[in-house]
C-alpha positions as a Markdown table, in Angstrom:
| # | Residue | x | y | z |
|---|---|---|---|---|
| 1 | Unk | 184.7 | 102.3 | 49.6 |
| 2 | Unk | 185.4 | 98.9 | 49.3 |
| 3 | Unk | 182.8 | 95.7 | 50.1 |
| 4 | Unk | 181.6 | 92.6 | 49.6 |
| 5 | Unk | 177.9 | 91.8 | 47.6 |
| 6 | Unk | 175.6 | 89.4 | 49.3 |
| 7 | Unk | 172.3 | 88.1 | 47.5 |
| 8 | Unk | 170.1 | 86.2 | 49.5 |
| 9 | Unk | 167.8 | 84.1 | 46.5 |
| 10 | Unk | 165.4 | 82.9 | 49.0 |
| 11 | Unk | 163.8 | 80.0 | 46.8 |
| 12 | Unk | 164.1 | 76.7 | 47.3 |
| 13 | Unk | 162.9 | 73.0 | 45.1 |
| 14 | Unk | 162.1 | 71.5 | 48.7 |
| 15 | Unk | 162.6 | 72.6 | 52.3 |
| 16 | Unk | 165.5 | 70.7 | 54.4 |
| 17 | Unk | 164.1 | 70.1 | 57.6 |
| 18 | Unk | 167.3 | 71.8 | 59.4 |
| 19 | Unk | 167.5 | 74.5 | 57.7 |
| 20 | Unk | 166.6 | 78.2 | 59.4 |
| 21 | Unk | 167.6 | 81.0 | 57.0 |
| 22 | Unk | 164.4 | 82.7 | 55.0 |
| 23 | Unk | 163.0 | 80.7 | 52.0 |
| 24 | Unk | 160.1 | 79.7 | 50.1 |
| 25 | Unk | 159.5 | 76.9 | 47.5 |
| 26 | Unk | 160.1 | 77.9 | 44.0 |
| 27 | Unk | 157.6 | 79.9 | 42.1 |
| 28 | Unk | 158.6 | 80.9 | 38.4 |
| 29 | Unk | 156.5 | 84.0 | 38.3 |
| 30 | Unk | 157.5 | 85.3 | 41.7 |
| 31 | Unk | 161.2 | 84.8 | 40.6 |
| 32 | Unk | 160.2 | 87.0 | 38.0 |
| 33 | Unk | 159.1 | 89.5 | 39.9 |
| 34 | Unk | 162.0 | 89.9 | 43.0 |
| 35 | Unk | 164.2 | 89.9 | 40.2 |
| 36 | Unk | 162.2 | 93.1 | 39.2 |
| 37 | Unk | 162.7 | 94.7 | 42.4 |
| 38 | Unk | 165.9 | 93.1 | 42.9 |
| 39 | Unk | 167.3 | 95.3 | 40.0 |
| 40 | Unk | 165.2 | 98.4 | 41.6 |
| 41 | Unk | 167.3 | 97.4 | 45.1 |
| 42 | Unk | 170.4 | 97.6 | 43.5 |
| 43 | Unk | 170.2 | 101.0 | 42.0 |
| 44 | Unk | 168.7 | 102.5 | 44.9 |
| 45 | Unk | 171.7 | 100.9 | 46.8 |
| 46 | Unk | 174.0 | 102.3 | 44.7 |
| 47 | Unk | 172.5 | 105.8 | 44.9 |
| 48 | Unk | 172.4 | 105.6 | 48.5 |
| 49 | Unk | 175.8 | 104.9 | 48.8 |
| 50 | Unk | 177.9 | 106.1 | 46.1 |
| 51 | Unk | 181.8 | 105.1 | 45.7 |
| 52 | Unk | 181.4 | 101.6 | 46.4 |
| 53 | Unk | 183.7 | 99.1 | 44.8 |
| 54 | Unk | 182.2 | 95.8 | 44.9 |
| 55 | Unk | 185.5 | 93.2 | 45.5 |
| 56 | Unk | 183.6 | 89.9 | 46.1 |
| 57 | Unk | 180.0 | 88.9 | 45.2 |
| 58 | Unk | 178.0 | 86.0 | 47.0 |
| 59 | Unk | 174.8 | 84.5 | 46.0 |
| 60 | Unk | 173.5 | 82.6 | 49.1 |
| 61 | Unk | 170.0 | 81.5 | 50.0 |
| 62 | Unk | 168.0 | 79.7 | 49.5 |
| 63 | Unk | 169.0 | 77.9 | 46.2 |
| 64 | Unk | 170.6 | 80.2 | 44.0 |
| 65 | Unk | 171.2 | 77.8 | 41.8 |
| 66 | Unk | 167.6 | 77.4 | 40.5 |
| 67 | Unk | 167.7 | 80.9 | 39.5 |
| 68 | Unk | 167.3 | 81.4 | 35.3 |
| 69 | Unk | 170.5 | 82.0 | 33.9 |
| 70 | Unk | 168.6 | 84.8 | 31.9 |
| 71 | Unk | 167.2 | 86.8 | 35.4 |
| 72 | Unk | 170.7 | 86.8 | 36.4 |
| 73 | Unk | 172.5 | 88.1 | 34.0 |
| 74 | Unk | 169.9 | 91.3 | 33.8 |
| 75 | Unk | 171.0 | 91.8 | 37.7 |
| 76 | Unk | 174.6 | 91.1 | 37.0 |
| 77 | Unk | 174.3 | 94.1 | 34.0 |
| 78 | Unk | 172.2 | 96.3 | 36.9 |
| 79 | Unk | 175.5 | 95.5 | 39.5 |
| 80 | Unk | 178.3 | 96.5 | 36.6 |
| 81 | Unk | 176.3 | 99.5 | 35.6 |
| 82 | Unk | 175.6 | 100.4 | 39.0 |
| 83 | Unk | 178.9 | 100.4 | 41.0 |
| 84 | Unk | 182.7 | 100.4 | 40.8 |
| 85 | Unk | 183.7 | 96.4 | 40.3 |
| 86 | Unk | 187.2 | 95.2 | 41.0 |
| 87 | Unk | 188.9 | 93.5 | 38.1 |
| 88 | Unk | 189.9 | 90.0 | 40.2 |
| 89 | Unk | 186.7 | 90.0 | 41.4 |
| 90 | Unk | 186.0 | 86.6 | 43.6 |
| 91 | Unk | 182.0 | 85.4 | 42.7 |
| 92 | Unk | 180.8 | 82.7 | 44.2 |
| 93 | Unk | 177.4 | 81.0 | 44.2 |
| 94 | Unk | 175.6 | 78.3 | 46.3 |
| 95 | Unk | 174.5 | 75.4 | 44.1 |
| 96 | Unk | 172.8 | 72.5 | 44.9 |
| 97 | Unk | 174.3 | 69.0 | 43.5 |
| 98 | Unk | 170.9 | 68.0 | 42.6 |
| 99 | Unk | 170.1 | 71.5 | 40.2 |
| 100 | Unk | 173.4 | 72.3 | 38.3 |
| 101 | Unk | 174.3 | 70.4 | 34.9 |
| 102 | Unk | 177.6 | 71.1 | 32.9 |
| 103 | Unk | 175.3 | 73.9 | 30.7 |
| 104 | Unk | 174.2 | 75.5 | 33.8 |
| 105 | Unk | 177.6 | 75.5 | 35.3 |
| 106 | Unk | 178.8 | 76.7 | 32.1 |
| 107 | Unk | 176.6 | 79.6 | 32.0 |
| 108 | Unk | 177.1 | 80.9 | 35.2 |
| 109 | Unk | 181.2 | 80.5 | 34.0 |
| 110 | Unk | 179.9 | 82.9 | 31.4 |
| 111 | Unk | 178.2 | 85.4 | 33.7 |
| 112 | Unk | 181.5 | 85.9 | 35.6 |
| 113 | Unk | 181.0 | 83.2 | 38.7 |
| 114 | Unk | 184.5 | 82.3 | 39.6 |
| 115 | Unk | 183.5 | 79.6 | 42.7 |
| 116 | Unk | 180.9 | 77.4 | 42.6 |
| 117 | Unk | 180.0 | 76.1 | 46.2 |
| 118 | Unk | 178.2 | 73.0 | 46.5 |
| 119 | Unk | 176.3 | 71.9 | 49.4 |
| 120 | Unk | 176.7 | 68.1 | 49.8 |
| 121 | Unk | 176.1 | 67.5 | 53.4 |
| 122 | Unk | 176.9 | 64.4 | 53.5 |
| 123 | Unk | 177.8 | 61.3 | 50.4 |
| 124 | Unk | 175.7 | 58.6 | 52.7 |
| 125 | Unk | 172.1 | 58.0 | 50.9 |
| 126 | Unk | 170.1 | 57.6 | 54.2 |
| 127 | Unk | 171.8 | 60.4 | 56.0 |
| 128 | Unk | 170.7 | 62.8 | 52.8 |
| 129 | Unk | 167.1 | 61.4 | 53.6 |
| 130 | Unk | 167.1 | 62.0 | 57.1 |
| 131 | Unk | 168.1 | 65.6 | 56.3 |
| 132 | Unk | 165.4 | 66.3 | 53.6 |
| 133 | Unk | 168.1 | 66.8 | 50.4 |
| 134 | Unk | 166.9 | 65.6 | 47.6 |
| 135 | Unk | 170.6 | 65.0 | 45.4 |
| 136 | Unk | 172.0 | 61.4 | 45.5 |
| 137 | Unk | 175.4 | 60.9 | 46.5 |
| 138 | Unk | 176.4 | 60.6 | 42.2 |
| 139 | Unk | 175.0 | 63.7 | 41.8 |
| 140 | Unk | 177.8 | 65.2 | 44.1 |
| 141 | Unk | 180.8 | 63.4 | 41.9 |
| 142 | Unk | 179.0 | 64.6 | 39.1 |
| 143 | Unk | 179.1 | 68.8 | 40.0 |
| 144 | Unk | 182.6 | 68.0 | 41.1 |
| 145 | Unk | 183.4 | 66.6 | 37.9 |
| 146 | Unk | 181.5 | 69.3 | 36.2 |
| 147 | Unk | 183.3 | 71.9 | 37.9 |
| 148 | Unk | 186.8 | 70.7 | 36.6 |
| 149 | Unk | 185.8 | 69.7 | 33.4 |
| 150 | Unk | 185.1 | 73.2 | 33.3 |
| 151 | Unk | 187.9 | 74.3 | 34.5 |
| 152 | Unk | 186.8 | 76.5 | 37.7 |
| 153 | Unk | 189.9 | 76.9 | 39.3 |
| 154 | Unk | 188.4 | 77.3 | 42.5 |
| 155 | Unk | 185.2 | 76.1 | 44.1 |
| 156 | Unk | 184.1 | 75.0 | 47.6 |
| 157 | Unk | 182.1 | 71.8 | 49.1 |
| 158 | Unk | 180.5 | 71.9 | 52.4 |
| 159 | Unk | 180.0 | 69.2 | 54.7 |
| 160 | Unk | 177.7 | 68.5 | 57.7 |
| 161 | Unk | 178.6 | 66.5 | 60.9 |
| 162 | Unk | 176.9 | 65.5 | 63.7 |
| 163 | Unk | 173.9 | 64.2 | 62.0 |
| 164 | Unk | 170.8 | 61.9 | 63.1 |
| 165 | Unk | 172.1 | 58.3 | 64.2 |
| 166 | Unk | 175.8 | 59.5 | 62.3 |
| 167 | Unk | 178.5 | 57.1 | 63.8 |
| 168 | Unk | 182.7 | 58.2 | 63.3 |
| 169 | Unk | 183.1 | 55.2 | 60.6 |
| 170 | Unk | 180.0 | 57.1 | 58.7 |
| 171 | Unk | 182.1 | 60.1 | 59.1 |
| 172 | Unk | 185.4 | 58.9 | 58.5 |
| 173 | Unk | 183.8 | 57.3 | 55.1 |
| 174 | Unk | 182.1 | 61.0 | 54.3 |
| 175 | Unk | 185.9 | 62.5 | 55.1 |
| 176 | Unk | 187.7 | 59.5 | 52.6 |
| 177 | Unk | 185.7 | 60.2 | 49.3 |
| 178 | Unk | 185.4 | 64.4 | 50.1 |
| 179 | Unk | 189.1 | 64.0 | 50.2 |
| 180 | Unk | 189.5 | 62.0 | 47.6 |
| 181 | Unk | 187.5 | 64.5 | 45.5 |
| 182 | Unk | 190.3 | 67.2 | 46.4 |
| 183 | Unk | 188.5 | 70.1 | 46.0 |
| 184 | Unk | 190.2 | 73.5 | 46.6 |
| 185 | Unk | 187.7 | 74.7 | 49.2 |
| 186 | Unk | 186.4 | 72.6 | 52.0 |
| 187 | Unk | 183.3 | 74.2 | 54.5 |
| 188 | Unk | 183.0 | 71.5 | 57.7 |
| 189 | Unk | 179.7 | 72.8 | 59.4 |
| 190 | Unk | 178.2 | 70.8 | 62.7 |
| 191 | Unk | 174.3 | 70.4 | 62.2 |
| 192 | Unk | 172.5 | 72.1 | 65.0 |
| 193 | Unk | 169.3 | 72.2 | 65.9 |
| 194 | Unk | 167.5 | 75.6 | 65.3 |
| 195 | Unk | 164.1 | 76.9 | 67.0 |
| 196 | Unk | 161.9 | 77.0 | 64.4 |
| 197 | Unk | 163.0 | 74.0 | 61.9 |
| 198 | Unk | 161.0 | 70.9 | 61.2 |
| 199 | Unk | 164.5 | 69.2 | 62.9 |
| 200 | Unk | 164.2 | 71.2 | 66.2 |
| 201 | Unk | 160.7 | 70.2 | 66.6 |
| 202 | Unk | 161.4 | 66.3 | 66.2 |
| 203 | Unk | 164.3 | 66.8 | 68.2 |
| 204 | Unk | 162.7 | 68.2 | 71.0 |
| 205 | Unk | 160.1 | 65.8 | 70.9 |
| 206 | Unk | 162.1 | 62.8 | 71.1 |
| 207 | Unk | 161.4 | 61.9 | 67.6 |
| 208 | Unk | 165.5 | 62.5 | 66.1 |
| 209 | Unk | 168.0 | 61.9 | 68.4 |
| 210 | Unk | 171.6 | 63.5 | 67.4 |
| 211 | Unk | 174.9 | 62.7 | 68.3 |
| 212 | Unk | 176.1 | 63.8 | 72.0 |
| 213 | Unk | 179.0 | 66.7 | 72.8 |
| 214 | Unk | 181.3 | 64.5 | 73.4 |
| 215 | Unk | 181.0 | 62.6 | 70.3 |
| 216 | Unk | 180.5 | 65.9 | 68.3 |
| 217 | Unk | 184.1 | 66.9 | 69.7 |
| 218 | Unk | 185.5 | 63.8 | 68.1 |
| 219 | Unk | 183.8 | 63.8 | 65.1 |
| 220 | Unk | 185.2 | 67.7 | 64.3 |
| 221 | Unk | 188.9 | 66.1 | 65.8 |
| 222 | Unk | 188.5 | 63.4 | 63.4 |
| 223 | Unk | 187.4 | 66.2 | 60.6 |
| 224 | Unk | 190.4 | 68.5 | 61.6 |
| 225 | Unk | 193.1 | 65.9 | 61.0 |
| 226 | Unk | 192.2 | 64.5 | 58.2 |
| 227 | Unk | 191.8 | 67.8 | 56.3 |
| 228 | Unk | 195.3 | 69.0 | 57.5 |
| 229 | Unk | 196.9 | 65.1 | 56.7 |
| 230 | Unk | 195.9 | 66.0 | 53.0 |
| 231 | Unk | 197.0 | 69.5 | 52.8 |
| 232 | Unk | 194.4 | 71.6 | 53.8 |
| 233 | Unk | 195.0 | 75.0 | 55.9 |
| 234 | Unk | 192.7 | 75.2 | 58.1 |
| 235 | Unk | 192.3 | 79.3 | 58.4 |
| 236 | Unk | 189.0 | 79.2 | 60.1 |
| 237 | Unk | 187.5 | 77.9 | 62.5 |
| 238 | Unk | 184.6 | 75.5 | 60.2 |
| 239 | Unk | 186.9 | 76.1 | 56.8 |
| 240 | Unk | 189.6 | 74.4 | 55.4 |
| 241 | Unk | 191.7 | 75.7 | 52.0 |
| 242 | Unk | 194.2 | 74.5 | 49.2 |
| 243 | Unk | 197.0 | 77.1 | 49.3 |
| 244 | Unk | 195.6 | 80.2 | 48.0 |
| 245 | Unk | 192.0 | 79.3 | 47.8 |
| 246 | Unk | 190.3 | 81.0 | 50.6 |
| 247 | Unk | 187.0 | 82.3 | 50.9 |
| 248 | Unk | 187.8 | 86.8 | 50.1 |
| 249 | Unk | 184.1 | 87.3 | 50.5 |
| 250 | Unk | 183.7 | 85.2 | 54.3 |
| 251 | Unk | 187.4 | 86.4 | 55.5 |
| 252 | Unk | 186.7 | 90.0 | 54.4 |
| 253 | Unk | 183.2 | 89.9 | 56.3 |
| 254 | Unk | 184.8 | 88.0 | 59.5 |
| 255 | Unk | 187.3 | 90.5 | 59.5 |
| 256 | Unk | 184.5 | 93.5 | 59.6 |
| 257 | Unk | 184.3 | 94.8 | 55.7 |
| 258 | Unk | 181.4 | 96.7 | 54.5 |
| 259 | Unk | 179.1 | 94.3 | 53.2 |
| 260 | Unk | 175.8 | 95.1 | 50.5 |
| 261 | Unk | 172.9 | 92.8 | 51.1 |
| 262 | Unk | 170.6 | 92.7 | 48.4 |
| 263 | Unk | 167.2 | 90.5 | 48.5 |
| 264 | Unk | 164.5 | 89.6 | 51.4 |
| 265 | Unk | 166.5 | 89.3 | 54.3 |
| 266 | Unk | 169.8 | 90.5 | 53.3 |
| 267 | Unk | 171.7 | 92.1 | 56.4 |
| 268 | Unk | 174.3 | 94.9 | 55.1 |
| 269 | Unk | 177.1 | 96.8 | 57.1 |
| 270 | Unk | 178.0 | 99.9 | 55.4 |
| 271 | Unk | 179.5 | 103.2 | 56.6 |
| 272 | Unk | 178.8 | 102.2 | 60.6 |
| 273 | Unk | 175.4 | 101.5 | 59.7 |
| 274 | Unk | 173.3 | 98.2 | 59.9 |
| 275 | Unk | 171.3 | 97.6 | 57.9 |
| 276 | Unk | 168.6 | 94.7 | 57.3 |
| 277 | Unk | 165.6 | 94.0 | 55.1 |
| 278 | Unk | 162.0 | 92.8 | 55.5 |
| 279 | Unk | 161.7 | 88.8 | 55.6 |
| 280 | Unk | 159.3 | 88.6 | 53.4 |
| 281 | Unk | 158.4 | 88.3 | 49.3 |
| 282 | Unk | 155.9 | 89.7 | 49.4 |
| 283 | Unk | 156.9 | 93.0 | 51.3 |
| 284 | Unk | 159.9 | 93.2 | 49.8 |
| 285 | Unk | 158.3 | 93.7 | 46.5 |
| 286 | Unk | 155.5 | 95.6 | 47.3 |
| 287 | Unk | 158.3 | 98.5 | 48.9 |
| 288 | Unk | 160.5 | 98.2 | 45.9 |
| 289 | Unk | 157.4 | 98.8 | 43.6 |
| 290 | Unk | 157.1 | 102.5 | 45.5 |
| 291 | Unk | 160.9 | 103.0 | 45.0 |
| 292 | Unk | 161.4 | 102.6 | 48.9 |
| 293 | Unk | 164.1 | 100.5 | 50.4 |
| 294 | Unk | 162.4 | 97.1 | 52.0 |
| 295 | Unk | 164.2 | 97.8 | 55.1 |
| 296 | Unk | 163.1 | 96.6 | 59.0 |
| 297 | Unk | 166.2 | 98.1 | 60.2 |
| 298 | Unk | 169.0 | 101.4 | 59.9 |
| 299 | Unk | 171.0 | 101.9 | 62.5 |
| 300 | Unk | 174.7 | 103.0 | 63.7 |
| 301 | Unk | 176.2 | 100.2 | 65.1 |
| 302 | Unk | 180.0 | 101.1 | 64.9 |
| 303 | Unk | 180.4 | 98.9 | 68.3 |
| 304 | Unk | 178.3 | 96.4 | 67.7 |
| 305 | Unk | 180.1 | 95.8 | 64.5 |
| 306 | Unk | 183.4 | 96.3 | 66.0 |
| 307 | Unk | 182.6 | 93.7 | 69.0 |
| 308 | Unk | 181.5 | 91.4 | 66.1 |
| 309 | Unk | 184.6 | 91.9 | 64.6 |
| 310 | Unk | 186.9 | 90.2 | 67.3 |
| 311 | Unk | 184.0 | 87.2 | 67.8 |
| 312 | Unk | 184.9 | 86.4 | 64.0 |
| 313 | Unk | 188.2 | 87.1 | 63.7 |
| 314 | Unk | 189.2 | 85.2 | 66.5 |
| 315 | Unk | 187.5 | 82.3 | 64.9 |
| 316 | Unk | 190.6 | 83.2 | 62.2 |
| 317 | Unk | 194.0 | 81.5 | 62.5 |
| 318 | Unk | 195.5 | 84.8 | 61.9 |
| 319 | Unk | 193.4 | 86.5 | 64.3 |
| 320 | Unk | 192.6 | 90.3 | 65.2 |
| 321 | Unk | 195.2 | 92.5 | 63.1 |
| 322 | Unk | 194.9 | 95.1 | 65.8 |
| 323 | Unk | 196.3 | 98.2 | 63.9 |
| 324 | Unk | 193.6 | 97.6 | 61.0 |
| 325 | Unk | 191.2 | 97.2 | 63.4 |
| 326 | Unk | 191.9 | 100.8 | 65.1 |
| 327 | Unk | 192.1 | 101.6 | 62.0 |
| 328 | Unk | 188.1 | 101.1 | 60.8 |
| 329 | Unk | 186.7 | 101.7 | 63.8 |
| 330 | Unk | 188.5 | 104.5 | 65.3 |
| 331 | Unk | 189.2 | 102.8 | 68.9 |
| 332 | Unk | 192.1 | 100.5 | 69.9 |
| 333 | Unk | 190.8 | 96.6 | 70.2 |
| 334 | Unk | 191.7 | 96.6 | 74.1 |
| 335 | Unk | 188.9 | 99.3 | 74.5 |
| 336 | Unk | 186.7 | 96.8 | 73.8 |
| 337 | Unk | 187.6 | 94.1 | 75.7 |
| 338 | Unk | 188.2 | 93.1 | 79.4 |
| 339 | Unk | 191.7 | 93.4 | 80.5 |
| 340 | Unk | 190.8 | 90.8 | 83.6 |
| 341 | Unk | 190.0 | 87.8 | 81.2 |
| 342 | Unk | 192.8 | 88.9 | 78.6 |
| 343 | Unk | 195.3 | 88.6 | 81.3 |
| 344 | Unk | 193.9 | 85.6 | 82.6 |
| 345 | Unk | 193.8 | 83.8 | 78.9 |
| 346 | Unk | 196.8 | 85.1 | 78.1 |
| 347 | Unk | 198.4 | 83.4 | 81.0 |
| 348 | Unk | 196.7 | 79.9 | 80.5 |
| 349 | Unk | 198.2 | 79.8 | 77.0 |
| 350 | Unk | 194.6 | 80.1 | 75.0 |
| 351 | Unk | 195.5 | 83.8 | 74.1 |
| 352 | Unk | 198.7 | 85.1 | 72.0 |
| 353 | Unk | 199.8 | 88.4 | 71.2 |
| 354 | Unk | 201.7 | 88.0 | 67.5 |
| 355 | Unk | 203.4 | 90.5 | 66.4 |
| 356 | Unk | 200.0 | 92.9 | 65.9 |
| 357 | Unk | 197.8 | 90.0 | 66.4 |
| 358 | Unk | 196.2 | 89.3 | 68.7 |
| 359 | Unk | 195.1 | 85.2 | 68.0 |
| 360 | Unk | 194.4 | 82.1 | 69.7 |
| 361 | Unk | 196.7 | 79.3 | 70.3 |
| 362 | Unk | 196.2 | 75.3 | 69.2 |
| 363 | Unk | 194.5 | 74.7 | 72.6 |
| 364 | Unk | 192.6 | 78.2 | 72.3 |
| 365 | Unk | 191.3 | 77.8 | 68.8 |
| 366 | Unk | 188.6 | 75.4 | 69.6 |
| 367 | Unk | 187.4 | 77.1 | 72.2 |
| 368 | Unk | 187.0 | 80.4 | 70.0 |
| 369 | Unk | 183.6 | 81.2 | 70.7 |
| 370 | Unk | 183.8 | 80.5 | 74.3 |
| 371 | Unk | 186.8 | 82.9 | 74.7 |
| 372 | Unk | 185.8 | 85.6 | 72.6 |
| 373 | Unk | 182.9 | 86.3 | 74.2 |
| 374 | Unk | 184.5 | 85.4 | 77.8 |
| 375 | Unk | 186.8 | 88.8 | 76.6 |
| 376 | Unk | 184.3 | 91.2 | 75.2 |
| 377 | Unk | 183.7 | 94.1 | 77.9 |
């Protein structure tokens, strides 16, 4: 059975006032220890589902790229020992510009990583304030420069739009040295406002202001072009790729591959079954300590999955191949989804049927979210 690895390190050096996935400022002795259970996880995983070839790894968080190049490698020997892994495997980790040096970089070369992915944000100082990162615009040229001194052949940046007080020439300045940088990978994210986040609260307060919709729009426009002027595919709807260097681990998990997810929080799909652990340290290690599975949730969820499925694979240039989608989840795509708004799309020239695919058009693509969820039954 083939999947994707997910590891969600949930530490962090400081807390960026947008962020909402699960984390918790660095503590060297509780690193220790969920790396402890994290190696208990992973066998019990394994166990649990037997016949699993791991294909692509991802360590997300959090900032995985505090984690002690020593902890990892122990996991890493737990992962080879405990399952079937592919020979071109893709392994990426998140890293932080502000917590990677050439040794570090270096060492996780050693441990196998194949793609580095650095979260820059944005290369304007006050910008990285207002956010709450704590790396300096030469710290981003210097894990770029890093990264091919090394000689990573592929790697991935990610940049934010849409941020506090942001104008287009702030952007378009952003775009100029990102692109100038060239990496093979490029990740174009619009900063949103989550319930929950130190940024949602000031926002709703009156505190931040952030750019309007319609300046948003122009802003990702302005994004688009300029990625695709200097060569870019742009095979997704927020990511952007050198010839040959997509993302395996996001396309095969957009397109509705079985996923492990490993770590407090994790979410796996494996064998028509969600599955999702306990958001919290704590917990997490006090289950894995009794040898039981940290889990808040086990479910079927063929459907869900499968309805998932078209939402993200729409958001693909290639679209929904529909054959291989019959094919994992044992029903053809127009069983789950309205025939009314697929004629109706199909007819206003935001839909296309491609020889198997079914995909969005120019016009369609970005309104992908919109439409797919217009089209689900």
């Amino acid at each position: 059975m083939p999947a994707g690895l997910y590891l969600h390190y949930p530490f962090c050096p400081y807390l960026c006032n947008y962020c909402d996935y699960f984390k918790s400022l660095y503590n060297k002795s509780d690193e220790q220890t969920l790396f402890d259970s994290l190696i208990t996880e992973t066998r019990l995983v394994a166990e649990e589902f037997p016949n699993t070839k791991i294909e692509t790894i991802f360590i997300g968080g959090g900032t995985p790229s505090l984690a002690k190049i020593d902890l990892l490698e122990n996991w890493l020997k737990t992962v080879r020992e405990s399952f079937d892994i592919a020979d071109d495997i893709e392994f990426s980790i998140e890293c932080n510009p502000d917590s990677v040096s050439q040794e570090y970089l270096a060492a996780l070369k050693d441990l196998g990583v194949t793609r580095p992915n650095f979260g820059i944000q944005t290369f304007d100082p006050d910008l990285l304030k207002q956010i709450g990162r704590g790396h300096t615009p030469h710290q981003i040229q210097e894990a770029i420069y890093f990264a091919n001194v090394l000689g990573f052949k592929s790697y991935g940046v990610d940049l934010l739009f849409g941020l506090p007080r942001q104008t287009s020439a702030m952007l378009k300045k952003d775009l100029s040295q990102l692109v100038d940088l060239a990496p093979p990978h490029i990740s174009f994210y619009q900063l949103t406002s989550e319930e929950g986040t130190q940024l949602y609260a000031e926002v709703s307060s009156g505190k931040v202001v952030l750019p309007d919709d319609s300046l948003v729009s122009a802003m990702y426009k302005i994004g688009c072009d300029k990625f695709l002027s200097a060569g870019y595919e742009h095979y997704e709807i927020a990511s952007f790729a050198k010839e040959g260097q997509e993302c395996r681990h996001s396309l095969n998990y957009w397109q509705g591959e079985d996923v492990v997810g490993l770590g407090p929080s994790a979410h796996s799909y494996l064998n028509g079954h969600r599955l999702a652990n306990v958001e919290s340290i704590s917990k997490y290690i006090e289950s894995l300590k009794q040898k039981k599975m940290p889990r808040i949730l086990n479910e079927p969820a063929l459907l869900d999955r499968a309805d998932e499925t078209i939402i993200s694979s729409l958001r693909l240039r290639n679209g929904v191949d529909c054959k291989k989608f019959e094919s994992m989840f044992g029903l053809p795509l127009k069983d789950r989804i309205d025939s009314k708004e697929y004629e109706k799309l199909m007819e206003a020239g935001l839909l296309l049927d491609d020889k198997g695919r079914l995909r969005l058009s120019d016009e369609g693509y970005y309104l992908a979210d919109e439409i797919a969820l217009r089209l689900l039954k």
